[in-house]
PDB file with SEQRES, HELIX, SHEET and CRYST1 records, atoms N, CA, C and O in Angstrom:
SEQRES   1 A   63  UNK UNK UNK UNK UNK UNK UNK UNK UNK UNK UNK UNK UNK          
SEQRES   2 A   63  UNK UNK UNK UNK UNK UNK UNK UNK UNK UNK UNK UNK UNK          
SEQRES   3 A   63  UNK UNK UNK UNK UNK UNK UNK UNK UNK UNK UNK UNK UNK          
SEQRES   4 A   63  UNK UNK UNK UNK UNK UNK UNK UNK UNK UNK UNK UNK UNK          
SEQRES   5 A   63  UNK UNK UNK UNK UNK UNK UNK UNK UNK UNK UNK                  
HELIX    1 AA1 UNK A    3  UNK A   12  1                                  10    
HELIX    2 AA2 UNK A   19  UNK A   29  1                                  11    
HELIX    3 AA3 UNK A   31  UNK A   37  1                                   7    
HELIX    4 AA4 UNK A   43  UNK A   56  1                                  14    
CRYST1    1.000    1.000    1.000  90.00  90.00  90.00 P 1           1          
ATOM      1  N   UNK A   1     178.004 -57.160 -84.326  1.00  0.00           N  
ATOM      2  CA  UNK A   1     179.340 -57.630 -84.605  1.00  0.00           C  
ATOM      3  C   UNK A   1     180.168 -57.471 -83.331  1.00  0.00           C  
ATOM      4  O   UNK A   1     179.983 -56.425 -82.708  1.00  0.00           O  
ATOM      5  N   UNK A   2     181.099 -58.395 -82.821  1.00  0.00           N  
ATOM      6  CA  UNK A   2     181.750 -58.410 -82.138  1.00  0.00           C  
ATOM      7  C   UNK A   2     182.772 -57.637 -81.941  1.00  0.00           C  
ATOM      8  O   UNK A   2     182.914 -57.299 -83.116  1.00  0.00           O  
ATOM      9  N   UNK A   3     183.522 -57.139 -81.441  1.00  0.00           N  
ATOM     10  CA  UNK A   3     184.847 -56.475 -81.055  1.00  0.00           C  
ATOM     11  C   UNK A   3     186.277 -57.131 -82.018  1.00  0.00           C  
ATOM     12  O   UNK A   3     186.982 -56.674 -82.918  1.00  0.00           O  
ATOM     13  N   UNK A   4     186.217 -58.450 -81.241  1.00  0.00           N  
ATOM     14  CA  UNK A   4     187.230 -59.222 -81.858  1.00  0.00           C  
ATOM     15  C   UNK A   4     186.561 -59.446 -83.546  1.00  0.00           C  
ATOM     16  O   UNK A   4     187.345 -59.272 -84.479  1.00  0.00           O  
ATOM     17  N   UNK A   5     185.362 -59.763 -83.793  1.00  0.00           N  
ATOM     18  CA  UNK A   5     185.519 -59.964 -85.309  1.00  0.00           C  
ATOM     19  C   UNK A   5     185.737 -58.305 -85.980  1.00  0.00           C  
ATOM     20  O   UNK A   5     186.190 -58.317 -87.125  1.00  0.00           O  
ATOM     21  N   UNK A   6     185.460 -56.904 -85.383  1.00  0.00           N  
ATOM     22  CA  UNK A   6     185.791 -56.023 -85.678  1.00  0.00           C  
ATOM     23  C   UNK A   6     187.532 -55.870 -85.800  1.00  0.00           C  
ATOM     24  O   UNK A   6     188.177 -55.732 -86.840  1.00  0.00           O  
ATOM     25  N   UNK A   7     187.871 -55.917 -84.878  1.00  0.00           N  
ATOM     26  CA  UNK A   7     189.479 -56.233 -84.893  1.00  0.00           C  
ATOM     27  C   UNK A   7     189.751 -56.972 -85.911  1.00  0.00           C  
ATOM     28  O   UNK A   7     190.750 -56.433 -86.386  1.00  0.00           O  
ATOM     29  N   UNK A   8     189.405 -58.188 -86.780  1.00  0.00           N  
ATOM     30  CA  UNK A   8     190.505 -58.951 -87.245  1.00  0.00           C  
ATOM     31  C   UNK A   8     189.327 -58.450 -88.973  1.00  0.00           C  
ATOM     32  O   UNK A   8     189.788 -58.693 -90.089  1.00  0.00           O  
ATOM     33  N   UNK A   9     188.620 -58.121 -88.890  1.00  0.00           N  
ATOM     34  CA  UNK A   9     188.264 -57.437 -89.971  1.00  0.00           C  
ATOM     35  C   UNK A   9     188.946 -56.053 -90.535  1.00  0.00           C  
ATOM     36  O   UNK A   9     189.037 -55.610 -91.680  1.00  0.00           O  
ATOM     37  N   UNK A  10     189.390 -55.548 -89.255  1.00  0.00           N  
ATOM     38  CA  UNK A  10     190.345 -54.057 -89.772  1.00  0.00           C  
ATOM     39  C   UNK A  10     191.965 -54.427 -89.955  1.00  0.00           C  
ATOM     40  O   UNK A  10     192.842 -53.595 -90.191  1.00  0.00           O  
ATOM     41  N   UNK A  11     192.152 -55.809 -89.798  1.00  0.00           N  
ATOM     42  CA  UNK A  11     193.840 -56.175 -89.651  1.00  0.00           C  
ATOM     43  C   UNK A  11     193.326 -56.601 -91.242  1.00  0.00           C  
ATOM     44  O   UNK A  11     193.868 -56.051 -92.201  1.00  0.00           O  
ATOM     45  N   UNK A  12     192.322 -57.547 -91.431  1.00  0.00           N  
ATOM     46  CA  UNK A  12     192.753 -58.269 -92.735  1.00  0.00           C  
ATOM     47  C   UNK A  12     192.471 -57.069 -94.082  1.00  0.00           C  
ATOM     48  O   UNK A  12     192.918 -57.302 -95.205  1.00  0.00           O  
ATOM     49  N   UNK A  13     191.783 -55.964 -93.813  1.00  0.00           N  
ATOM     50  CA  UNK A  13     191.946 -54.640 -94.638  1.00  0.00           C  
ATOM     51  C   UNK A  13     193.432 -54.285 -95.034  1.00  0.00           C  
ATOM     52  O   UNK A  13     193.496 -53.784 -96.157  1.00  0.00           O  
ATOM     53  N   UNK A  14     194.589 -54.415 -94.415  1.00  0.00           N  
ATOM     54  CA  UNK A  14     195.136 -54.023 -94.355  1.00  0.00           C  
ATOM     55  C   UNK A  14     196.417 -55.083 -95.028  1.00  0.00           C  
ATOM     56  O   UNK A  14     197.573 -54.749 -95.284  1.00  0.00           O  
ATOM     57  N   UNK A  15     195.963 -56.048 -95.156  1.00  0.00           N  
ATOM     58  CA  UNK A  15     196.797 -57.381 -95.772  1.00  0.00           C  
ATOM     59  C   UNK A  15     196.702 -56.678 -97.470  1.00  0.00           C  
ATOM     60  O   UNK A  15     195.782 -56.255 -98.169  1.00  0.00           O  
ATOM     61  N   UNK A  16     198.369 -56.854 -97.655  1.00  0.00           N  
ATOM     62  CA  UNK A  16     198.561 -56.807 -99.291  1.00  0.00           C  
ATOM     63  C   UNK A  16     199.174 -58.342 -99.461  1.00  0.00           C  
ATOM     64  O   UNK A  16     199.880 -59.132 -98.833  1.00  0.00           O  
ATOM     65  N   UNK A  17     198.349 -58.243-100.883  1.00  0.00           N  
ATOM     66  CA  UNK A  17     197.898 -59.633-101.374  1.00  0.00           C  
ATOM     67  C   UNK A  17     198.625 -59.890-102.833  1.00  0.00           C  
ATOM     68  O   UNK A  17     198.051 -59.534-103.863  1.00  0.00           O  
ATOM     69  N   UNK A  18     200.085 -60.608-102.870  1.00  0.00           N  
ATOM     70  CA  UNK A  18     201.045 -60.277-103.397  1.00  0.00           C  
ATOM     71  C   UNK A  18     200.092 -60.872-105.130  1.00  0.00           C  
ATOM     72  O   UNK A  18     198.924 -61.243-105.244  1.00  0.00           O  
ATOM     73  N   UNK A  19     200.734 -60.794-105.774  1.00  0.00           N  
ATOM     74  CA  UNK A  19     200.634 -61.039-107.537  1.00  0.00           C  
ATOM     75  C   UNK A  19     200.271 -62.899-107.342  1.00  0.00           C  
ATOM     76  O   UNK A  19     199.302 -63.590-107.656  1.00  0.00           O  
ATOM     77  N   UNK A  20     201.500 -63.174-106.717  1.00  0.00           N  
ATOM     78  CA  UNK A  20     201.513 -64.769-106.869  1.00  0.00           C  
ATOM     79  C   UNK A  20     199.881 -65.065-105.944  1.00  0.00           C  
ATOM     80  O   UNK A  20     198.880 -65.662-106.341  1.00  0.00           O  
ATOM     81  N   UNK A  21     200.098 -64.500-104.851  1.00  0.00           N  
ATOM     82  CA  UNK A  21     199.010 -65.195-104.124  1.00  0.00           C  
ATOM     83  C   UNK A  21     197.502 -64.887-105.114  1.00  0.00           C  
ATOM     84  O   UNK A  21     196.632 -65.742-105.280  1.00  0.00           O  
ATOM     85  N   UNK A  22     197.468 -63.881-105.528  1.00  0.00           N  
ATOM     86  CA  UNK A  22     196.501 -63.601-106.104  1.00  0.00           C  
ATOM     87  C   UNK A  22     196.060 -64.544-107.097  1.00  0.00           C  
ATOM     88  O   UNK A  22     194.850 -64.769-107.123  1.00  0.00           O  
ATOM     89  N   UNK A  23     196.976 -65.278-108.113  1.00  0.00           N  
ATOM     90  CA  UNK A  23     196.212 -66.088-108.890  1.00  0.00           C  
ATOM     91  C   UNK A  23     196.481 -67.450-108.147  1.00  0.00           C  
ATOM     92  O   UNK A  23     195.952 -68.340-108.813  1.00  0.00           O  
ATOM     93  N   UNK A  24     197.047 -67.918-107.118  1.00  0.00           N  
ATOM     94  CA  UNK A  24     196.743 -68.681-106.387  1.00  0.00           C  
ATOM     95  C   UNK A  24     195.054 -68.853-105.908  1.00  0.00           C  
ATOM     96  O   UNK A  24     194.266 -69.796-105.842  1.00  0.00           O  
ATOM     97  N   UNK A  25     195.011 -67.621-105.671  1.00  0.00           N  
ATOM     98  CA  UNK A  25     193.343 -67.891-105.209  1.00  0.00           C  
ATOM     99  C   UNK A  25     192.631 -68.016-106.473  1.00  0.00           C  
ATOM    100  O   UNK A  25     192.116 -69.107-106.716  1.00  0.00           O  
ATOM    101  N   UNK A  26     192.517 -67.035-107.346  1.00  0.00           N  
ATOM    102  CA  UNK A  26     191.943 -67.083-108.836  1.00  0.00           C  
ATOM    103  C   UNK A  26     191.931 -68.622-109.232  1.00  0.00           C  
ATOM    104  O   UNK A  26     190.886 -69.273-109.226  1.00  0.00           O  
ATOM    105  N   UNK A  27     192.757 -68.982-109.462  1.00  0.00           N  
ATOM    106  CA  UNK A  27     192.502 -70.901-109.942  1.00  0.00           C  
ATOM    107  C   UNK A  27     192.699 -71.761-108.649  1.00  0.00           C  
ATOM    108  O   UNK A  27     193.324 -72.805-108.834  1.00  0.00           O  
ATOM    109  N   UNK A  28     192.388 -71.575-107.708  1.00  0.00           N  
ATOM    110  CA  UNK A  28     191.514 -71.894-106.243  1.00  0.00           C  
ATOM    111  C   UNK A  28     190.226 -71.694-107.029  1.00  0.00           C  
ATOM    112  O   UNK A  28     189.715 -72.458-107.848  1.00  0.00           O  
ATOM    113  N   UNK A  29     189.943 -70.878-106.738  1.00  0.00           N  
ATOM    114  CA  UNK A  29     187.941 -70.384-106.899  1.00  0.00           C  
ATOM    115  C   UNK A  29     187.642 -70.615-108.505  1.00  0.00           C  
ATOM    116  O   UNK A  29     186.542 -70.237-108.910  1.00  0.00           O  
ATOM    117  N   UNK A  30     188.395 -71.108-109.274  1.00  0.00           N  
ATOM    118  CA  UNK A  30     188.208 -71.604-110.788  1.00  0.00           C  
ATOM    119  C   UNK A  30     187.558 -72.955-110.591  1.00  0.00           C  
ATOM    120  O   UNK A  30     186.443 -73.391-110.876  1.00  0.00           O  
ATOM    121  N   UNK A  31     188.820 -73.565-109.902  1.00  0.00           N  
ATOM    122  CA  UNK A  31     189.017 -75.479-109.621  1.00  0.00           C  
ATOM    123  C   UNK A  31     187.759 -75.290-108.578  1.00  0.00           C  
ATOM    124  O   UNK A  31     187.103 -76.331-108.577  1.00  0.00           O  
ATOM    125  N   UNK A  32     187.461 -74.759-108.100  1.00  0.00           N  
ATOM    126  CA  UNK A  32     186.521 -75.370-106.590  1.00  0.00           C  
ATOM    127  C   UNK A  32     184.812 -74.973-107.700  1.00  0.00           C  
ATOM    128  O   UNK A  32     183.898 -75.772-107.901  1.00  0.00           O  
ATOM    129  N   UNK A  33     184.862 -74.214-107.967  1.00  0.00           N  
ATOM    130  CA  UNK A  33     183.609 -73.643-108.843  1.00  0.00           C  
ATOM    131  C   UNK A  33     183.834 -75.310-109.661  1.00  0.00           C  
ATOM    132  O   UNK A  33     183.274 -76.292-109.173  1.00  0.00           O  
ATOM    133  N   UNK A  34     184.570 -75.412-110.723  1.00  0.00           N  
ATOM    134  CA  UNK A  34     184.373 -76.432-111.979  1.00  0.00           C  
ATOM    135  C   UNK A  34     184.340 -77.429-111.640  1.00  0.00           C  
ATOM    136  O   UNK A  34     183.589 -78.118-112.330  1.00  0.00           O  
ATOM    137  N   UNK A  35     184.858 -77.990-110.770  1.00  0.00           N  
ATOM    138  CA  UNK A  35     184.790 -79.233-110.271  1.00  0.00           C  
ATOM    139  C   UNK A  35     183.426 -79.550-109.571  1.00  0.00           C  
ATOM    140  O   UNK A  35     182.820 -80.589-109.835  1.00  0.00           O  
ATOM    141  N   UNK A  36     183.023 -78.762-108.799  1.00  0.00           N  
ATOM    142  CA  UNK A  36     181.474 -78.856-108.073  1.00  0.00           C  
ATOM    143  C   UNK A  36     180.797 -79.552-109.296  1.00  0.00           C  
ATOM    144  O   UNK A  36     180.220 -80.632-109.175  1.00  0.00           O  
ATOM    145  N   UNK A  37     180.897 -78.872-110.496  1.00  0.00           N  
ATOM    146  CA  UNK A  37     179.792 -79.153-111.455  1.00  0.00           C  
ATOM    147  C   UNK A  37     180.104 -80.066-112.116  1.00  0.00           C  
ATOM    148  O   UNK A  37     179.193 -80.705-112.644  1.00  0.00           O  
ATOM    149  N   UNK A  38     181.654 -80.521-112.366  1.00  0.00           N  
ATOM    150  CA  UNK A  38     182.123 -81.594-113.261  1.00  0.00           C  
ATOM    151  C   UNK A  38     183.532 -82.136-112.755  1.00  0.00           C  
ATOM    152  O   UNK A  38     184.626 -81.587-112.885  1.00  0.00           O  
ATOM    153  N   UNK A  39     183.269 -83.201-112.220  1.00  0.00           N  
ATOM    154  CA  UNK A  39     184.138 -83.916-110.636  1.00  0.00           C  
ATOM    155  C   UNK A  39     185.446 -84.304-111.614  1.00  0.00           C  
ATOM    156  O   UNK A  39     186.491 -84.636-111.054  1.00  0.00           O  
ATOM    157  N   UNK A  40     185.381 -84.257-113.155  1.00  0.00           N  
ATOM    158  CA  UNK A  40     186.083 -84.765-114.231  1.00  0.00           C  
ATOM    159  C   UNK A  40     187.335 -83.627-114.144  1.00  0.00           C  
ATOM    160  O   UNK A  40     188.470 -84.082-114.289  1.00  0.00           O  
ATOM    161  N   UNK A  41     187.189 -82.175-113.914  1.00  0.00           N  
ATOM    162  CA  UNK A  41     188.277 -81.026-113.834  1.00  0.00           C  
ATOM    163  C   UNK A  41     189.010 -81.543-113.016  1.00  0.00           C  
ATOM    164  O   UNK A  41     188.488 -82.301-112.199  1.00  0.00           O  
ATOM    165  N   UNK A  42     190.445 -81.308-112.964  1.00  0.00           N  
ATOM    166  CA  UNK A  42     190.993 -81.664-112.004  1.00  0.00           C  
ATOM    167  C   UNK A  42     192.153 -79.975-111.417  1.00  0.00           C  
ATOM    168  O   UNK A  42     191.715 -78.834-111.570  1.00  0.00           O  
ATOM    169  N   UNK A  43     192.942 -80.138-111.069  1.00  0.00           N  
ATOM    170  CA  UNK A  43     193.646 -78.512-110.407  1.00  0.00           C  
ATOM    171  C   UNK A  43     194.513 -78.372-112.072  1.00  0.00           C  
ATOM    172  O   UNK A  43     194.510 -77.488-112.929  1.00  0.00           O  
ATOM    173  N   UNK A  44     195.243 -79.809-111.960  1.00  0.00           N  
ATOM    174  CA  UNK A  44     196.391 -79.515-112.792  1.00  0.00           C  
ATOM    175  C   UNK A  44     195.723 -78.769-114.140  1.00  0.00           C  
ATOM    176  O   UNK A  44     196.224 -77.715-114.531  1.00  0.00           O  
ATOM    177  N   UNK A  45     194.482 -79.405-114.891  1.00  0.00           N  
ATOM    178  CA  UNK A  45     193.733 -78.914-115.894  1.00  0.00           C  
ATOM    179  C   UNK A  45     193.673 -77.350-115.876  1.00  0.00           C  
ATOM    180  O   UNK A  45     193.986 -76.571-116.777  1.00  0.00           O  
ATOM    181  N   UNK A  46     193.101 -77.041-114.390  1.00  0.00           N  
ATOM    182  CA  UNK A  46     192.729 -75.547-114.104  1.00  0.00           C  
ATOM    183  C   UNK A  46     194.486 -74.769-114.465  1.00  0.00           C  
ATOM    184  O   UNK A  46     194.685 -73.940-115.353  1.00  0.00           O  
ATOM    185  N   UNK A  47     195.170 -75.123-113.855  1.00  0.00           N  
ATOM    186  CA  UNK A  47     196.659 -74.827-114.375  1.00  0.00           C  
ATOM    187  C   UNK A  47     197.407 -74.289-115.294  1.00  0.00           C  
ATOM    188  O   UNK A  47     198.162 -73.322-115.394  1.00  0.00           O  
ATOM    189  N   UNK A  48     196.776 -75.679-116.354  1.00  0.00           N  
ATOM    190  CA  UNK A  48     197.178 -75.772-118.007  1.00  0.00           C  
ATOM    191  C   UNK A  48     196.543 -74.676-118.506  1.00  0.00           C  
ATOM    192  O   UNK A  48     197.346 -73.810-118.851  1.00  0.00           O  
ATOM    193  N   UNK A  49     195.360 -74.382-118.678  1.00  0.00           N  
ATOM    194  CA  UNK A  49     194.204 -73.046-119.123  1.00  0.00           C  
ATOM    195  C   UNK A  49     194.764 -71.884-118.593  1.00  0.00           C  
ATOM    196  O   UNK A  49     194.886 -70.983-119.422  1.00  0.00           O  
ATOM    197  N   UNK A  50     195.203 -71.591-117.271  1.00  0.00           N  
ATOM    198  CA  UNK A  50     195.696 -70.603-116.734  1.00  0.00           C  
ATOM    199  C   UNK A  50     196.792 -70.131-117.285  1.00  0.00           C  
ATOM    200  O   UNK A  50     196.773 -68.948-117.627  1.00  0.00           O  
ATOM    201  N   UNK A  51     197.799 -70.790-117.468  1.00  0.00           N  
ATOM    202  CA  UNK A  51     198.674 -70.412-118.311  1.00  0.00           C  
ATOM    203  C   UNK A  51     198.791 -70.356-119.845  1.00  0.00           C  
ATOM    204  O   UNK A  51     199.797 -69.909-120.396  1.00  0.00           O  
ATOM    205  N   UNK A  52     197.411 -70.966-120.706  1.00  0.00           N  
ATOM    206  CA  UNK A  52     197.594 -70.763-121.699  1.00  0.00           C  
ATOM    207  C   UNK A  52     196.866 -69.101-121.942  1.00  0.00           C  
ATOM    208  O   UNK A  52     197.033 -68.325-122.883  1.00  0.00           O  
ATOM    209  N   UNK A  53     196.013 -68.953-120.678  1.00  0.00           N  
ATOM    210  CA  UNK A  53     195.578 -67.306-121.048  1.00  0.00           C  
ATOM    211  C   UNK A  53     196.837 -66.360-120.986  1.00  0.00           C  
ATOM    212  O   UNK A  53     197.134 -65.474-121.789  1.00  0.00           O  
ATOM    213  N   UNK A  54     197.727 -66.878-119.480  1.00  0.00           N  
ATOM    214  CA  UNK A  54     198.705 -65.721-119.501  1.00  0.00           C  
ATOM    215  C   UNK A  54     199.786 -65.767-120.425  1.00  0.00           C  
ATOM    216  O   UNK A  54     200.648 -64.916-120.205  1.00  0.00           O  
ATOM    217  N   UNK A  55     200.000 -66.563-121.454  1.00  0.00           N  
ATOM    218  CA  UNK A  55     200.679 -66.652-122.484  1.00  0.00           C  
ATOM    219  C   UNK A  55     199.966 -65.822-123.518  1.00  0.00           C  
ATOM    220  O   UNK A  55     200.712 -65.011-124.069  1.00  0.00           O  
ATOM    221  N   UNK A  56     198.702 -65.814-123.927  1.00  0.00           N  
ATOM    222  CA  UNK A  56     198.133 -65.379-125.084  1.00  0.00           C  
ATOM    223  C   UNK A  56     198.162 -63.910-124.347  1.00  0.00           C  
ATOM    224  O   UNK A  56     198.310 -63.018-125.182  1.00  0.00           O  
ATOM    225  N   UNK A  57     198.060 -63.431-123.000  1.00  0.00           N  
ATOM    226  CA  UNK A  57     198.228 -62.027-122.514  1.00  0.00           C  
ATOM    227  C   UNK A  57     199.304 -61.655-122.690  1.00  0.00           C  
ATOM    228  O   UNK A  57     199.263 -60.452-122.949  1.00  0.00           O  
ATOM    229  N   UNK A  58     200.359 -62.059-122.694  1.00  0.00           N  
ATOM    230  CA  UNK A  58     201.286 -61.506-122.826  1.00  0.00           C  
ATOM    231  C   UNK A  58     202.288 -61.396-124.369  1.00  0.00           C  
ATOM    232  O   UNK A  58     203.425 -60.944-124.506  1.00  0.00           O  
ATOM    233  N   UNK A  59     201.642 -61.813-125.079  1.00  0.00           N  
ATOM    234  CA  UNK A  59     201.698 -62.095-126.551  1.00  0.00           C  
ATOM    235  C   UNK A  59     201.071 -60.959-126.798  1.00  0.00           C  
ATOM    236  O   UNK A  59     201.931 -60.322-127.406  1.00  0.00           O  
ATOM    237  N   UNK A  60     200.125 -60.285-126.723  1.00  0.00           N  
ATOM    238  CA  UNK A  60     199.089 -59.697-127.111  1.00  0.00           C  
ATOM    239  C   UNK A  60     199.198 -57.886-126.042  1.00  0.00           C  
ATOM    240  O   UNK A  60     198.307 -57.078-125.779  1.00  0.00           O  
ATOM    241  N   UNK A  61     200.595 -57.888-125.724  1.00  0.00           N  
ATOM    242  CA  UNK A  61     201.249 -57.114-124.698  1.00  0.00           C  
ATOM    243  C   UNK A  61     200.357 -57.099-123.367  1.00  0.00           C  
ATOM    244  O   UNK A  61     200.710 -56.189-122.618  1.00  0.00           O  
ATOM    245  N   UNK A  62     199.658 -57.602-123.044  1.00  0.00           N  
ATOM    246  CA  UNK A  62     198.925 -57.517-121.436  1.00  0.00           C  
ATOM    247  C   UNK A  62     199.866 -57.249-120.615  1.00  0.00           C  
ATOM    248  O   UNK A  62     201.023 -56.860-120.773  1.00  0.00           O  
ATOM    249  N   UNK A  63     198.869 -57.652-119.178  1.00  0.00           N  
ATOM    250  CA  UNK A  63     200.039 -57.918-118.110  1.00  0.00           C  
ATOM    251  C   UNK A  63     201.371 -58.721-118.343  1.00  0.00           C  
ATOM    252  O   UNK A  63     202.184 -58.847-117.427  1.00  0.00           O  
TER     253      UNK A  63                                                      
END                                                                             
């Protein structure tokens, strides 16, 4: 391993990774997974589902 990829491996340790960004990536890696397999998913779909879980979570006292 390199120096510099050592360096930017100990900076990105150190990155806090706010709430929002977090399910930003979560239905990122939902949509990119479902779609591979069925070109028919689209983001907005991944979206709609996403929020119907965090509705039923928070109904159900969750996060």
């Amino acid at each position: 391993m390199t120096a510099d990829l050592r360096t930017l491996i100990e900076a990105a340790k150190r990155v806090e990774v706010s709430p929002q960004q977090r399910e930003s990536q979560r239905r990122s890696f939902a949509y990119g997974n479902t779609s591979f397999e069925n070109q028919r998913i689209t983001r907005e779909m991944v979206d709609r589902q996403a929020e119907k879980l965090a509705q039923a979570e928070r109904a159900q006292g969750g996060k």
